[in-house]
C-alpha positions in Angstrom: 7.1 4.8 -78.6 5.4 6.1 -75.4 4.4 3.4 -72.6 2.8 4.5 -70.0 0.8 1.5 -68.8 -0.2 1.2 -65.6 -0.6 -2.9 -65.2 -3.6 -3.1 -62.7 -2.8 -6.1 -60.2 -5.4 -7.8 -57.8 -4.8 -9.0 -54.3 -7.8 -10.2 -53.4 -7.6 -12.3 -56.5 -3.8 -13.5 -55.2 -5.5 -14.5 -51.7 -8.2 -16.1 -53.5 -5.8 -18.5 -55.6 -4.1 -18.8 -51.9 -7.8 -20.4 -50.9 -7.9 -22.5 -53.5 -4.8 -24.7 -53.0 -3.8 -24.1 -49.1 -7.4 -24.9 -47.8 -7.7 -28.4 -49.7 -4.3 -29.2 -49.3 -5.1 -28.6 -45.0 -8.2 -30.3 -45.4 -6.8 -33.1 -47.3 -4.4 -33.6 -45.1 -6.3 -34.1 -42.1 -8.4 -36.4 -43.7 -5.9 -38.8 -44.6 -4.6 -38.7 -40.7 -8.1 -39.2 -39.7 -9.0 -42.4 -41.9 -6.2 -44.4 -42.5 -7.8 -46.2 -45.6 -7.7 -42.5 -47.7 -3.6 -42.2 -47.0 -3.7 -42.0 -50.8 -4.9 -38.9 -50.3 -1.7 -37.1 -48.1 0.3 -36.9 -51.3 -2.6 -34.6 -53.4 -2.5 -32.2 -50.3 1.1 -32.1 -50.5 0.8 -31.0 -54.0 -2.0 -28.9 -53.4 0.3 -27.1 -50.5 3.3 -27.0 -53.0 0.5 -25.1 -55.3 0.0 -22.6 -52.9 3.8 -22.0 -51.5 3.6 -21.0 -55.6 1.1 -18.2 -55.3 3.1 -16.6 -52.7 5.3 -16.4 -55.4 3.1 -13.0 -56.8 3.1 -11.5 -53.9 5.1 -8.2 -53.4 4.8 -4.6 -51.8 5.9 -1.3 -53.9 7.2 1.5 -51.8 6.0 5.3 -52.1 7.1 6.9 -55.4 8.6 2.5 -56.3 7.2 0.7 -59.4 7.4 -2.7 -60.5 8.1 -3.8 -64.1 6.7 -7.4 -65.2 7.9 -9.5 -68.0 6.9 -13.0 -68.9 9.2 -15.0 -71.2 10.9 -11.6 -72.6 7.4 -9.8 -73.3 6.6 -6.5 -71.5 3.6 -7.3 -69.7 2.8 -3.7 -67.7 4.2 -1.6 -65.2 2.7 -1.6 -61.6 3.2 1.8 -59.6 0.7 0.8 -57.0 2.1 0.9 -53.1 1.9 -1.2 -50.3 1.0 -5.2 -50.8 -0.3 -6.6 -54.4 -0.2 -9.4 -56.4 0.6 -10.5 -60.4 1.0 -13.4 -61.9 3.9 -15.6 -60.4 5.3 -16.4 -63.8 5.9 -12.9 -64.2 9.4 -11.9 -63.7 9.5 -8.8 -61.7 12.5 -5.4 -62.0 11.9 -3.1 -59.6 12.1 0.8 -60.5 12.7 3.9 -58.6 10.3 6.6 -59.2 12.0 9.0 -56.6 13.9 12.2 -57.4 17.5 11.8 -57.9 20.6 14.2 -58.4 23.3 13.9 -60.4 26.5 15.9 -60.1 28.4 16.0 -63.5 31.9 16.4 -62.7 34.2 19.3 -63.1 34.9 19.5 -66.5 37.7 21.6 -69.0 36.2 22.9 -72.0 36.5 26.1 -74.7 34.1 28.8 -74.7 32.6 30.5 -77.5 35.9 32.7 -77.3 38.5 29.9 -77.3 39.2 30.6 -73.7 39.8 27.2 -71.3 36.9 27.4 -68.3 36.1 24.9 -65.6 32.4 24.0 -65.0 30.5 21.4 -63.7 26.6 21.4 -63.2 23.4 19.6 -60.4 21.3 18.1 -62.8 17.8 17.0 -60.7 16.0 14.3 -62.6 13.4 11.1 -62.2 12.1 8.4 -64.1 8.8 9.0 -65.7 8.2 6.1 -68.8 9.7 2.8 -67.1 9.4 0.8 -70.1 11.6 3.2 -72.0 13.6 3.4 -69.4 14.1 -0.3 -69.0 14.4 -1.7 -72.1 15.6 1.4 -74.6 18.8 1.6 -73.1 21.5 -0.6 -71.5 21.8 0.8 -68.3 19.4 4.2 -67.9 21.3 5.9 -65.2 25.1 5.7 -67.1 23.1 7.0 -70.0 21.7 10.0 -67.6 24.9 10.6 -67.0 27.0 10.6 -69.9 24.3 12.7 -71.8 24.5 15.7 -69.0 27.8 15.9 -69.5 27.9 15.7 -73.2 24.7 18.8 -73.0 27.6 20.8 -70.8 30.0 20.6 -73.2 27.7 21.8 -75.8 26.3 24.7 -73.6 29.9 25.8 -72.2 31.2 26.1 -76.4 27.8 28.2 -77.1 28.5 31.1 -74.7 31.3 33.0 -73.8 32.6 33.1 -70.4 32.5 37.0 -69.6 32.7 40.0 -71.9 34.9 43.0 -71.7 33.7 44.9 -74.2 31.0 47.5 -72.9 29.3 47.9 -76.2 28.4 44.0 -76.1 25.9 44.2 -72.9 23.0 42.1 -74.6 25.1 39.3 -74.9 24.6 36.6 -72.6 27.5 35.3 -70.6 28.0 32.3 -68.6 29.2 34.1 -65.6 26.3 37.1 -65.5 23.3 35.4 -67.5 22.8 32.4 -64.8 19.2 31.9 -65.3 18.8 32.2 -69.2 21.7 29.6 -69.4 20.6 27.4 -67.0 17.2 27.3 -68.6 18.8 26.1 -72.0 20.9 23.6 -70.4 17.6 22.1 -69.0 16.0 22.1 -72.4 19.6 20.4 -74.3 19.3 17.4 -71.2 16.1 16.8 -71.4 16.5 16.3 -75.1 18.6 13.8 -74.9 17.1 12.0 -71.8 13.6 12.4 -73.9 14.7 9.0 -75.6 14.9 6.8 -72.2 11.6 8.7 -70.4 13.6 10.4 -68.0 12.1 14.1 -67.0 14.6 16.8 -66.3 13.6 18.6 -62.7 16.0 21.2 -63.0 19.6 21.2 -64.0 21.8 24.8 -63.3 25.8 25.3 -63.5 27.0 25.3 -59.8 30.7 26.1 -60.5 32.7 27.6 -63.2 35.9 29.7 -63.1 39.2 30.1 -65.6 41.0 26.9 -65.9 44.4 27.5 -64.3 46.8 28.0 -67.3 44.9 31.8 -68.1 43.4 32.4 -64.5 45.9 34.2 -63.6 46.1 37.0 -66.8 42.3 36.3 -66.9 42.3 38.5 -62.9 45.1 41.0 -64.3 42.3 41.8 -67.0 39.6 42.3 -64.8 41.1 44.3 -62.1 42.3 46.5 -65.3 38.4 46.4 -66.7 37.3 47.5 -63.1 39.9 49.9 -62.3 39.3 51.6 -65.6 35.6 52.2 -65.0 36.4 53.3 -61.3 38.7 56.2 -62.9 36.1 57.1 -65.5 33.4 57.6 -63.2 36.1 59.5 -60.8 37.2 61.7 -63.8 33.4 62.4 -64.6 32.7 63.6 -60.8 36.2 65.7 -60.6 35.2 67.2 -63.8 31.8 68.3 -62.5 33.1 69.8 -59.2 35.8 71.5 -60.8 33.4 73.5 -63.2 30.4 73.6 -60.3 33.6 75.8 -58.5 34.7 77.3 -61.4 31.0 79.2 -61.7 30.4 79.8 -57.8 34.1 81.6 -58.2 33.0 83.7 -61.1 29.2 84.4 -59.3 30.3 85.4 -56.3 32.7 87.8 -57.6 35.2 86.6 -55.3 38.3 86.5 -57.7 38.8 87.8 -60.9 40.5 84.8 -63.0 42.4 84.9 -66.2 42.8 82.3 -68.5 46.0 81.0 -67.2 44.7 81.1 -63.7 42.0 79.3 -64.4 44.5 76.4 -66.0 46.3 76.5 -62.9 43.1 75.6 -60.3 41.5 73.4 -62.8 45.1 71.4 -62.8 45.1 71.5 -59.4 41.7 71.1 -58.6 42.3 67.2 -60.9 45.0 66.6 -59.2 43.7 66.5 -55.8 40.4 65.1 -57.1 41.8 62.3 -59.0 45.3 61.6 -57.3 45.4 58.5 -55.2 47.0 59.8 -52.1 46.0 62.7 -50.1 47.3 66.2 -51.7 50.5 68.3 -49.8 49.0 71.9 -50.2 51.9 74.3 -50.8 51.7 78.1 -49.6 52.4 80.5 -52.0 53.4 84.2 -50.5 54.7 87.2 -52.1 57.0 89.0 -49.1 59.2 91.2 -49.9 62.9 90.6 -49.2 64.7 93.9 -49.8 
């Protein structure tokens, strides 16, 4: 059920009830002081006044982006999102209602993702009130609810998607750690669900920390140094390779050694070697001097 009734509220009717009582009750009043045979009349304008001091009762000011939310005797009367001064009926019992945009930090949580390994994530989750009467009176308290359902559409999200992949062949799969926006987008949509119930809109809501809880964190850094050390060296091995037979041909072109088989073995060992090593090569000098 969708209530989105604005309860249109009068002040110049609230002044004009004011009139009604407060100027007889003044005039009254002054009469009875006046002529002392119509004293009878001092307690009427004493009511009258009491009438008015009631009146006063409706009056009350909303503040930009505040509503009001009236009752009388239990029954939802309307919802009044106008600002500054108004009025309503003083029997109505008044709850006041923040329309302003609020944040919501769910807490650093441990959970499994779709791999079974333990992360730690927390999320911002930006939302505002948008039905009042749901908000009010389909739910105990709105803003525990706000929270109990983010952290329950965390959960969910964090068990739906793995972590980080180290598999190379499995690049369309989206990740928690790469994929930021295309998560963050369905964890949006899996809040606002669940706040749908209690007219709450969902602003934005994104992941703003997540890591390896602490028991695998450790091997969890072992494995990607190993990943990115691996892919390093293969993009190394590709470039030595390339160099080696770019030198290989200029050699052979230029005519400026004749190479057999075995000495082509021998630079093309070499040639890895000082490509690929990780510390800088120590040339060694070969000379054929004869001794005798």
């Amino acid at each position: 059920m969708k209530e989105f009734e604005n309860k249109k509220v009068s002040l110049v009717k609230g002044f004009v009830w004011l009139a009604v009582f407060l100027i007889p009750a003044i005039a009254l009043f002054v009469i009875s002081l006046i002529f002392e045979n119509l004293a009878f009349l001092s307690p009427i304008s004493v009511v009258l006044f009491l009438c008015a001091l009631f009146v006063c009762v409706g009056f009350f000011t909303n503040q930009p982006n505040e509503a009001k939310v009236f009752t009388l005797f239990g029954k939802y009367k309307g919802t009044c999102r106008a600002q500054g001064l108004n009025w309503c009926n003083p029997f109505y019992f008044k709850r006041k209602m923040s329309l302003r945009k609020r944040n919501f930090n769910v807490d650093k949580i441990k959970v499994n993702d779709a791999l079974g390994n333990p992360i730690e994530i927390s999320a911002v989750v930006v939302w505002a009130v948008e039905d009042t009467y749901q908000a009010c009176f389909d739910v105990e308290n709105y803003e525990t609810y706000v929270e109990t359902q983010s952290e329950s559409a965390l959960r969910e999200l964090a068990g739906m998607y793995p972590y980080d992949l180290f598999d190379d062949t499995s690049e369309n799969v989206v990740t928690l750690r790469d994929n930021n926006e295309e998560v963050n987008k369905n964890l949006q949509a899996s809040v606002q669900k669940r706040l749908d119930k209690v007219g709450v809109e969902v602003l934005e809501a994104r992941i703003n920390h997540i890591a390896y809880a602490q028991e695998i964190a450790a091997a969890m850094l072992q494995r990607q140094q190993a990943s990115a050390i691996i892919a390093a060296r293969k993009i190394i091995v590709e470039g030595a390779v390339s160099m080696v037979e770019m030198a290989l041909n200029d050699l052979k072109k230029k005519n400026i050694v004749t190479l057999t088989d075995k000495s082509k073995a021998e630079i093309v060992g070499n040639l890895l070697i000082v490509l690929c090593g990780d510390k800088n090569a120590q040339p060694v000098i070969t000379t054929n001097k004869d001794l005798s």
